[in-house]
N, C-alpha and C positions, 0 to 999 in steps of 0.2 A: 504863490501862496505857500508857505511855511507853516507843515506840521507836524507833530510830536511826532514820535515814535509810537505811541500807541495810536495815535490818529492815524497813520499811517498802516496800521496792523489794522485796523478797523477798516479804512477805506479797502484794504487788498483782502481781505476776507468778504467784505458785501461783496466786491469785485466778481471774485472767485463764485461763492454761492450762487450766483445768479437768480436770484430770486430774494424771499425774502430770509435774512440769518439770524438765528435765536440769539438771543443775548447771553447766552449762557458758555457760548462758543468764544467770548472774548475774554474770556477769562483766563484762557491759554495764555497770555500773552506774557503772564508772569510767571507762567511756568520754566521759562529761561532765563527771569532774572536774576541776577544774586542777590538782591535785598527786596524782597519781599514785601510789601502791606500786608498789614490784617487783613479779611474778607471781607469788612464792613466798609475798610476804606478801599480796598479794590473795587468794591460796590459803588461809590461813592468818585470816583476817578474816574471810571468809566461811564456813567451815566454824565458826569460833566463831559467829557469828550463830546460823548453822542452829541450830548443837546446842543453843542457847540457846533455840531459839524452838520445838524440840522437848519442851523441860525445861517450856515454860511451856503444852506441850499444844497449840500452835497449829498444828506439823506434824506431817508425818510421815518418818519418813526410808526411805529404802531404799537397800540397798548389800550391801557385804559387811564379815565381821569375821574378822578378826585376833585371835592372842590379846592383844594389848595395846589395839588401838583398835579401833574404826568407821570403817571408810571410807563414806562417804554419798555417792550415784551421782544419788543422785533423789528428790524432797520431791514431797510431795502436802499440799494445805490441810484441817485437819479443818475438821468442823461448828462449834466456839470457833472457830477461826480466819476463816471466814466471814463468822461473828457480827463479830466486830472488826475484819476489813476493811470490810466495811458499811457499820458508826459509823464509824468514822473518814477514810473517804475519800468517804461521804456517797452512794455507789450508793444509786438509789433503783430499786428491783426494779419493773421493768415489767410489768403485769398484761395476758392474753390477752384483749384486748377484739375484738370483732368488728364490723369497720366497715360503717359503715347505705350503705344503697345509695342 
């Protein structure tokens, strides 16, 4: 599965959080870019991301609705989503070993 760079900044930060991550935290992402968006369309890019990576089961959303849209407050990573940050950014799960004296 093939995704963006911000989808990608998005999956390693719910990753990371563990729990559920404010939307507000994704906005970093353009803080290293060279070419910039407006806030409106920064706004607007990342909310497509999310919903997209909602669609594909990797998150989760939470917020409130409207009768026209979603407004999404706050993303949580599932179990798929987990699974694919893993492979692809190569965490290797460190097991509880018990050190010898």
């Amino acid at each position: 599965m093939t995704l963006s760079p911000l989808q990608r900044f998005i999956m390693l930060s719910a990753y990371d959080a563990r729990g559920k991550l404010q939307r507000t935290r994704l906005t970093q992402f353009y803080s290293s870019q060279k070419a910039k968006p407006s806030s409106a369309d920064q706004q607007r890019i990342i909310t497509r991301s999310i919903e997209r990576l909602i669609e594909r089961g990797l998150l989760i959303g939470y917020g409130r609705r409207t009768p026209e849209k979603w407004f999404i407050d706050e993303v949580r990573i599932t179990a798929a989503g987990k699974r694919l940050a893993k492979k692809s950014f190569g965490t290797q799960q460190s097991l509880p070993f018990k050190k010898r004296k």
